[in-house]
N, C-alpha and C positions, 0 to 999 in steps of 0.2 A: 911228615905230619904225624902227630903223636893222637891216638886214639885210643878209645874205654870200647872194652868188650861187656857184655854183657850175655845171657844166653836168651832172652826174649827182650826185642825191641817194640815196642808197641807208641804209635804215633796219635795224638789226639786224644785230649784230657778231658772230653765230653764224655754222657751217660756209656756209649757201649766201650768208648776206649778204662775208662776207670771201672766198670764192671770186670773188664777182663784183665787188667794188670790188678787189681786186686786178690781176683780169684787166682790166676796163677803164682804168683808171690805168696801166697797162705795154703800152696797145696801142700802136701808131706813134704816132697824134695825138696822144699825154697828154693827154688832155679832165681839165678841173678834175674831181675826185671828190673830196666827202663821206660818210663810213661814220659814220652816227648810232648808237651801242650807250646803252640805255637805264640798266645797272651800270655798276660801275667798272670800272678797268685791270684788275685781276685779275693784278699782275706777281710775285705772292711764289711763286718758284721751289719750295718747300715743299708745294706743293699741288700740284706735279708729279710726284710721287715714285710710278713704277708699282706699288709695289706696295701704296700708298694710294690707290688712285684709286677704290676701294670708297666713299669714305667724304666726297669732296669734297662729294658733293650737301650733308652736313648742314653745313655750312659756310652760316648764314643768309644771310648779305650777298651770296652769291654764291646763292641760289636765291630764284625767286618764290614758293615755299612752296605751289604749286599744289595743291587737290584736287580731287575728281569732286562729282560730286551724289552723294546716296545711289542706289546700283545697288540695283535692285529684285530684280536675278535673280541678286546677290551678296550674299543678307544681308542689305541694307540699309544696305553699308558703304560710307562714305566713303576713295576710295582716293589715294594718293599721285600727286600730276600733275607732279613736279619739271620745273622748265625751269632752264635757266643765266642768270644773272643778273647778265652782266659780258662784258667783250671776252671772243670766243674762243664764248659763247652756251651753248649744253649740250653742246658739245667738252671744257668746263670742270668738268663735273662729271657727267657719263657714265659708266658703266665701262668705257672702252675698246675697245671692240671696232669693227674694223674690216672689217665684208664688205658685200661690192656685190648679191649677189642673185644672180638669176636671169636668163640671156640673154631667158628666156621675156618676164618681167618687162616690160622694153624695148622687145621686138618690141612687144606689147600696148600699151604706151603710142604707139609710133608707129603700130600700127595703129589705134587710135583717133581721134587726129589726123590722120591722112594724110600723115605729116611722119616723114620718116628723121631729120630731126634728134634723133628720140628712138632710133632704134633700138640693135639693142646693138653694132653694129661700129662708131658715132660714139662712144657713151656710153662703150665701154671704152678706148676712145683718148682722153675727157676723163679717165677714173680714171686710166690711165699717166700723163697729164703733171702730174696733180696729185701722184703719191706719187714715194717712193723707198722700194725695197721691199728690206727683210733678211730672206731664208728661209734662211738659212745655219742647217744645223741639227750642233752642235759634238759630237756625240757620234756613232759613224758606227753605232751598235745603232737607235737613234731614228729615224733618215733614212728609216726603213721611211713615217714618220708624217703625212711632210709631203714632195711632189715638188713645188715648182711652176715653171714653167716659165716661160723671161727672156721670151716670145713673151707672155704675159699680163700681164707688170709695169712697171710705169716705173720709172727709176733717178737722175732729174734733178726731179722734184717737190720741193714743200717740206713736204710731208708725211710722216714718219718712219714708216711703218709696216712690222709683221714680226711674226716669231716672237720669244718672246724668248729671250737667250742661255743663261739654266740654269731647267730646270724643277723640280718636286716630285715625290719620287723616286718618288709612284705613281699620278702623269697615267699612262705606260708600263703601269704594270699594269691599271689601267682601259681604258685603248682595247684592251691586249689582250683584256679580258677581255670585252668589248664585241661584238670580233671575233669571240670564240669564240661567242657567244652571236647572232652571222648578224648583226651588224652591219657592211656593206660598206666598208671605207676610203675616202676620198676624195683623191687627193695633193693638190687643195688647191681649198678652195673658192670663192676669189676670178676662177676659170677661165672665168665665166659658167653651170656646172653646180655646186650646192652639194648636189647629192644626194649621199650619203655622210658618213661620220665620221673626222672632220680633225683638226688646229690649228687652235683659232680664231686668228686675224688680230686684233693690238693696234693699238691708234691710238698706241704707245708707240716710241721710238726711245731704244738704249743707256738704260736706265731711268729713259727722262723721258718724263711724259707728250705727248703730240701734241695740239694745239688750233688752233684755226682761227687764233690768234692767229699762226702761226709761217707764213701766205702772206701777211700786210700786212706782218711786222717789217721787212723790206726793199725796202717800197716806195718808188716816187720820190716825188717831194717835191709832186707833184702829188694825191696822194691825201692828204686830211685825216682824222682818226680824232677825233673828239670824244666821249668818256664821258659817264655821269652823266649823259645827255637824252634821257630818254622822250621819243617821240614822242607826242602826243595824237590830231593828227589832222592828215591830208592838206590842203592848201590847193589852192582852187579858182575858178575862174573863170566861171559857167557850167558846162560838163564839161569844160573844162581844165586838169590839175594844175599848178600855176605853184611851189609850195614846202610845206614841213612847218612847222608850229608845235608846240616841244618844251619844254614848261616856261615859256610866254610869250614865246620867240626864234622868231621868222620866217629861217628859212633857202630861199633860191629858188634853182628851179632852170630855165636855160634850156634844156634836152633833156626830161630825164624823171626822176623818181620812183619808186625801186625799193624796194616794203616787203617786204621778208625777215626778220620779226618771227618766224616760224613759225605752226603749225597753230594756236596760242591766245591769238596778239597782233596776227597782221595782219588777222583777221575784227573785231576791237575797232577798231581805229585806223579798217580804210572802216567802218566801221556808224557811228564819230561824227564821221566826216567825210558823213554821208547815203547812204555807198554802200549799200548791202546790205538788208534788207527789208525795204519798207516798210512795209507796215503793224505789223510790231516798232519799227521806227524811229518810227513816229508815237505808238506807245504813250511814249514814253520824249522826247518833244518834241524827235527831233533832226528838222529838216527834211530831207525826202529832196529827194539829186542826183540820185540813181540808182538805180533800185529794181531790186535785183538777188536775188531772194528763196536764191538757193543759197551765196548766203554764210553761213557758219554750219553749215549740213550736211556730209553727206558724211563724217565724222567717222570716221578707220579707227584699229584699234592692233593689237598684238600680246599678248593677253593671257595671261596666264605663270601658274605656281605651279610648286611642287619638291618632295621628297623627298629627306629629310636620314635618314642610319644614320649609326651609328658604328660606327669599323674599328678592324682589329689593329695599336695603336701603331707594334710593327715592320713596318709597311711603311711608314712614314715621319715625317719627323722635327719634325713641327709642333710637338710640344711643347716640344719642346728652346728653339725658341725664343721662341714666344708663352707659354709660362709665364718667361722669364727675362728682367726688366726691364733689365737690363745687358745683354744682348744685343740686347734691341729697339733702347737708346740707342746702342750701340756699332755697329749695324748702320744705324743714320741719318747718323752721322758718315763710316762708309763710302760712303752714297750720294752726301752731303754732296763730297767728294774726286773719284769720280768715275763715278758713276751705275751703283754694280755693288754685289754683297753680296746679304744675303738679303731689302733689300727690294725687289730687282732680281729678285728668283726666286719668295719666295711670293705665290701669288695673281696673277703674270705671266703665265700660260699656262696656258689651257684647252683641254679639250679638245670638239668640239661637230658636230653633224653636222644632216644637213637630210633627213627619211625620208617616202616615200609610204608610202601603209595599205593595203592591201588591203580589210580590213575597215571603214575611211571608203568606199573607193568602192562598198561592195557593200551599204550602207547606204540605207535606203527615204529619210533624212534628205537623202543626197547625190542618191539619183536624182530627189528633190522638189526640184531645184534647175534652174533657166533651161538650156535647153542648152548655153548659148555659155558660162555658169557652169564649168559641167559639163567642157566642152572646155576651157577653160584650167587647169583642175585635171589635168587628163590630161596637159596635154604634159608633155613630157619632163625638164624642167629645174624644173619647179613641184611644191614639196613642200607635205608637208601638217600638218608641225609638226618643228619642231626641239630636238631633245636638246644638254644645255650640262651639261658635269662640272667639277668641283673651283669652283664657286660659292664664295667665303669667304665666307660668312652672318653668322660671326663680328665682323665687323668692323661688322655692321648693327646686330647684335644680341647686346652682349659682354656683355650680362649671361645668357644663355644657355649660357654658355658655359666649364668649366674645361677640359675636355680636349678638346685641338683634334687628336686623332685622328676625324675626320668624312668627308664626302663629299656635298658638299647636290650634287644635279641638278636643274636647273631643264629645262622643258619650255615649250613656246612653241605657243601655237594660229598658225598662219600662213594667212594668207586667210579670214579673219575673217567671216562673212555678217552677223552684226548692224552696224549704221550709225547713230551717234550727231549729237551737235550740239554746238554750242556758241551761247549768246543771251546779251544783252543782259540784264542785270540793276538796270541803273543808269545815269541820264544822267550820271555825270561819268567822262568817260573815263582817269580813274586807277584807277575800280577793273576787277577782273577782270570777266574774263565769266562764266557760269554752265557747267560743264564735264561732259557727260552722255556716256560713249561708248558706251550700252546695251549693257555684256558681260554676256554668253552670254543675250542675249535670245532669238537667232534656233536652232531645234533642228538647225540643222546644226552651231553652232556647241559646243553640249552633246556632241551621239555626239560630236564629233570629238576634244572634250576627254576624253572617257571613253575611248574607244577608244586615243587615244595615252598616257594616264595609265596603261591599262591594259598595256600595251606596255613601260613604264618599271618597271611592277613584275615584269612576266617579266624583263624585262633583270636587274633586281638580284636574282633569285632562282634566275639561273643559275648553276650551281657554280661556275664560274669569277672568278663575282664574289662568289656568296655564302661561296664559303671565308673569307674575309677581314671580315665581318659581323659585327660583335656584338648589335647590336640597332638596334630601328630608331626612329627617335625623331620623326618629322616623314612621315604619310602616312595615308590614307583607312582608314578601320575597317575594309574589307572592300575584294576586287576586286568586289562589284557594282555595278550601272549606278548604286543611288540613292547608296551609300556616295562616290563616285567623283565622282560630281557634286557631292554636298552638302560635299565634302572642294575642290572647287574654288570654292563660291559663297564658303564659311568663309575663301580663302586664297589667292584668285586678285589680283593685280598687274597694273600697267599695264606695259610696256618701255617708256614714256615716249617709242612711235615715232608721235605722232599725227599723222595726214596727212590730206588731202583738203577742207579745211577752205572752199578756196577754187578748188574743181576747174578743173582747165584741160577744156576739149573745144570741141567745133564748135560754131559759131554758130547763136543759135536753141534750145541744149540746155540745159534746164529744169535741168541739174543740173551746169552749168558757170556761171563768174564769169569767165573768163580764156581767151582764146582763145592757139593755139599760138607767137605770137611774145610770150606773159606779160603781152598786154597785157590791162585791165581792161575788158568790154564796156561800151558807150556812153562811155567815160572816153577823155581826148585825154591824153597824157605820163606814164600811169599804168601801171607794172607791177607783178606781184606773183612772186614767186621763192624760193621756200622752199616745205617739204613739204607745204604748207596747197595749190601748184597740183595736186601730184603726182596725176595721175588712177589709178595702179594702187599700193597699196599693196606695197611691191618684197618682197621672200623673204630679208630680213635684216636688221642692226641696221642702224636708217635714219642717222644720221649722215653717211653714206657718201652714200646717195643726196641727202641736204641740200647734200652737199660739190658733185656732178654738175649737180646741179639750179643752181648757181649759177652755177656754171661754163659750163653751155649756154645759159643765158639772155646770157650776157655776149657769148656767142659770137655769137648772135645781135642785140644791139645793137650789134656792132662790124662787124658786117658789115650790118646796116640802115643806120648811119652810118657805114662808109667809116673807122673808127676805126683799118684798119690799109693803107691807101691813102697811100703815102709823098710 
């Protein structure tokens, strides 16, 4: 069999795989790079349109079509696990949103490692150089809404991210009415503190969407990008990674082998390559390399539900255009020309914030929890679930739907206490694995869901939001504790942020795969790079962090090898 060498292999065309074959490919040496993405190109500019970016997931061919197991403590329901399935990874059919966390977040992770390289005054110096950030806010009533400051952003990234240029005319009346209602502002939450209520931050630039695709278009010539070649499984020598086999193509590599599959394709690829547990692995006759039992575990998300009313037409003007099929087409042609119009404006801009509880921490649920638990919930910068307004739901669910006078708010559990898996269901490594993230198993994670659910109905039934209510059409029977719950087992979702899958930490740790320079224990030219190492599940939509994650790992191979030593 005839095969291509290259000197870095890098597996998986999402945020942290294209962060890191970009960065290594543009460092001094140009080392030969390979960027194996398992879909297609994913080029039809159509599917970039910000104010469609609701709705790329359902685009087949671009998703894995991912589900859960049946959750026991949701019903029994099988929930949505979408991944991207094409260059670009789940940048490509995301909704957008672009925030980096919590400084706390970082600290944590380097202090776990013992390694600044995680900390947050490296980590927010990789997010500068990867974006260019537009907070330009074109209305000067609004600029109350959003301050962020040039000291936090980068301007030279190939990442488009911002505010966007026109919003819907009552985002404004909601975050006021929000304020009124003792919700604190935040000038902007990308600062390393997302406590407060902001503008969220798009992954969108002049109304295109932003994907990882847009840090390789300009790569040298040195970096390869080949589509359409799942990877099956790592090639090995003993415990030496030597190349990938994708589709029956042997590709080798003389450095090393980087899988940035994510949290539910790179625990597949080492477990039928023999990495990962053994004794799963023998059930399933693949022979073990490596018996590394925390592959698979560790399994973190953000598990979400909403709250949908409907409001008083006049305060804004959805209908006008989502009932008027000429105006839908004639505002595609707009965008078509030059990325502005109204589908440059609806569903472009949210508004969203990141709140501690009181009532979570005064909680017997919370004080039943590790100290050290305990203490990262307390600092300063670490919230304890996140509010998100102007949701289009519509676009998920248009048979729901004739008068798009609404307002869906979605709510986010954030620091998750339950801990899922993902196993091995089958020795042929084309198909998925079994996908279990056990939501709202753990009862800190219930009060917490309760508590903050409970929070979101004071909010909408303070006068200043309630004036504008007509009825409510998406929420729990009652504010009690069983209503509240049973209203989140019925209708709770994933955020599609799974992480931890293939945890980094110290050597010797029962519940680590990957030690701090990403490389894979007992394995020689083997690293792993994407949210699956992330040891802290970060305090926002992880995209961001996938982007960092790839970014630092590179930074780190280029400086183990001298990659920018002239």
């Amino acid at each position: 069999m005839t095969s291509q060498t290259y000197s870095f292999i890098v597996v998986g065309g999402g945020p942290a795989g294209c962060a890191l074959a970009a960065s290594l490919a543009k460092s001094s040496k140009r080392p030969s790079v390979l960027l194996l993405e398992a879909g297609e190109r994913n080029d039809d500019r159509a599917l970039k349109v910000a104010g469609k970016r609701w709705m790329t997931f359902m685009e087949s061919n671009l998703n894995w079509g991912y589900k859960t197991t049946p959750q026991e403590h949701c019903s029994g329901r099988q929930l949505d696990y979408s991944r991207g399935k094409c260059l670009g990874g789940s940048s490509a059919i995301n909704f957008g949103v672009y925030t980096v966390g919590a400084r706390d977040d970082y600290d944590q992770w380097a202090a776990e490692l013992e390694d600044d390289t995680f900390a947050w005054k490296n980590m927010q110096a990789r997010f500068k150089d990867l974006e260019t950030f537009a907070g330009a806010i074109a209305r000067p009533e609004n600029r109350k809404y959003g301050a962020p400051q040039a000291v936090d952003h980068g301007d030279k990234g190939a990442l488009g991210v911002g505010y966007a240029a026109e919003w819907e005319s009552d985002l404004p009346l909601v975050l006021d009415a929000f304020e009124e209602a003792g919700l604190p502002l935040n000038p902007d939450h990308n600062s390393g503190n997302p406590i407060g209520m902001s503008l969220m931050v798009n992954s969108t630039h002049d109304g295109v969407r932003t994907t990882a695709v847009d840090l390789v278009k300009n790569a040298p010539a040195n970096l390869v990008v080949i589509a359409d070649s799942p990877v099956q499984r790592v090639l090995v020598e003993g415990k030496k990674t030597v190349g990938v086999e994708a589709n029956g193509k042997h590709y080798l590599a003389t450095k090393e082998v980087i899988l940035s599959a994510g949290s539910l394709d790179t625990p597949k690829i080492l477990m039928h390559s023999g990495i990962g547990p053994g004794e799963e692995l023998k059930k399933f006759n693949i022979p073990v390399v490596q018996d590394l039992p925390a592959i698979g575990q560790g399994l973190k998300d953000h598990p979400f539900t909403s709250l949908l009313v409907t409001r008083n037409p006049e305060t804004n003007d959805r209908n006008s255009f989502f009932q008027n099929p000429d105006a839908i087409s004639a505002a595609m042609k707009q965008w078509e020309q030059d990325g502005t119009g109204p589908w440059a404006r609806y569903g472009c801009q949210l508004g969203s914030g990141w709140f501690k509880s009181d009532r979570i921490a005064a909680s017997d649920e919370f004080k039943a929890l590790p100290a050290d638990v305990q203490d990262l919930l307390n600092r300063e910068t670490i919230p304890h679930y996140e509010i998100a307004t102007h949701f289009p739901v519509h676009h998920l669910m248009p048979q729901m739907f004739q008068d798009y006078s609404y307002i869906c708010i979605a709510v986010f559990l954030m620091n998750e206490q339950s801990t899922g898996e993902v196993r091995l269901q089958s020795s042929n490594p084309d198909e998925p694995l079994l996908f279990d993230p056990h939501f709202l198993e753990h009862p800190y994670d219930r009060r917490a869901c309760i508590e903050m659910y409970r929070h979101l109905l004071e909010l909408t039934e303070h006068p200043a939001f309630a004036k504008d209510t007509i009825s409510t059409v998406m929420a729990p029977a009652s504010k009690s504790d069983e209503d509240i719950l049973q209203f989140w087992r019925d209708n709770v979702s994933s955020s599609w942020h799974m992480t931890g899958t293939v945890k980094m930490g110290q050597a010797g740790s029962k519940h680590a795969a990957v030690d701090k320079a990403f490389r894979v224990f007992g394995m020689e030219n083997l690293r792993v790079a994407d949210m699956s190492v992330v040891p802290v599940l970060t305090n926002n939509h992880t995209q961001a962090t996938a982007y960092v994650t790839g970014a630092t790992c590179a930074d780190v191979l280029i400086r183990e090898y001298g990659l920018d030593q002239q």
